[in-house]
C-alpha positions in Angstrom: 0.0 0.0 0.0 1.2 3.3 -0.8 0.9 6.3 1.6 1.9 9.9 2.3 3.0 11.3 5.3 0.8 14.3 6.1 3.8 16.4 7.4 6.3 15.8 4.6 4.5 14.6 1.4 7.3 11.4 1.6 5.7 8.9 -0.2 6.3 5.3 1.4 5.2 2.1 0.5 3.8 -0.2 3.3 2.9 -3.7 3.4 -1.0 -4.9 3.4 -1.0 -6.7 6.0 0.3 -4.5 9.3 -2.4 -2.8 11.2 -1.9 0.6 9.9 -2.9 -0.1 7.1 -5.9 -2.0 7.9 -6.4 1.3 9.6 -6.3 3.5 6.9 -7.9 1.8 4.8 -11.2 0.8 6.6 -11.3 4.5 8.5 -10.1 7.5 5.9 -10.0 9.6 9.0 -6.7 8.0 10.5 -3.5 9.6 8.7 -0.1 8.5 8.2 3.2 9.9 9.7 6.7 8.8 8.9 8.9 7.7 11.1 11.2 10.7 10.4 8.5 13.3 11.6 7.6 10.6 14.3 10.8 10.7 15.7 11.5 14.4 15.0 8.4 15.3 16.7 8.6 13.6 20.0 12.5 14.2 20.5 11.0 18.2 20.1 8.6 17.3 22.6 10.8 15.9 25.1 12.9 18.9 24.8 9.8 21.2 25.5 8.9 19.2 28.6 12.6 19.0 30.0 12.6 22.6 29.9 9.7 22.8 33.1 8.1 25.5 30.7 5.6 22.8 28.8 3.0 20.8 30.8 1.6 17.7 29.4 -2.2 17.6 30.4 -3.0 13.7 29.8 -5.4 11.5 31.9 -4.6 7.7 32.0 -1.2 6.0 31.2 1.8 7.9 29.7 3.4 7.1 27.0 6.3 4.9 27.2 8.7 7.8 25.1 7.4 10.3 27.6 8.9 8.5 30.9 
């Protein structure tokens, strides 16, 4: 399956069979994110929150990048 990352118009090329694919193709709502602008954006976010300037307002279990 081909896709596009919504942040940087990379166009990859996943296979059928993992789960987000299943995802995007039986709910067009869900998107796609490369692992590039994954990565980038929670390394950003860690920084922000080390800073003491950013508070994360979640309710239930953090994520396991966030501890």
């Amino acid at each position: 399956m081909r896709v596009k990352c919504i942040i940087c118009d990379k166009i990859e090329t996943i296979e059928d069979s993992l789960p987000a694919a299943k995802k995007l193709r039986n709910r067009p709502i869900h998107t796609y994110m490369c692992d590039e602008c994954r990565i980038r954006i929670a390394d950003k976010t860690l920084k922000r929150i080390s800073t003491g300037q950013f508070f994360v307002y979640r309710s239930g279990k953090q994520k396991d990048w966030l501890q």
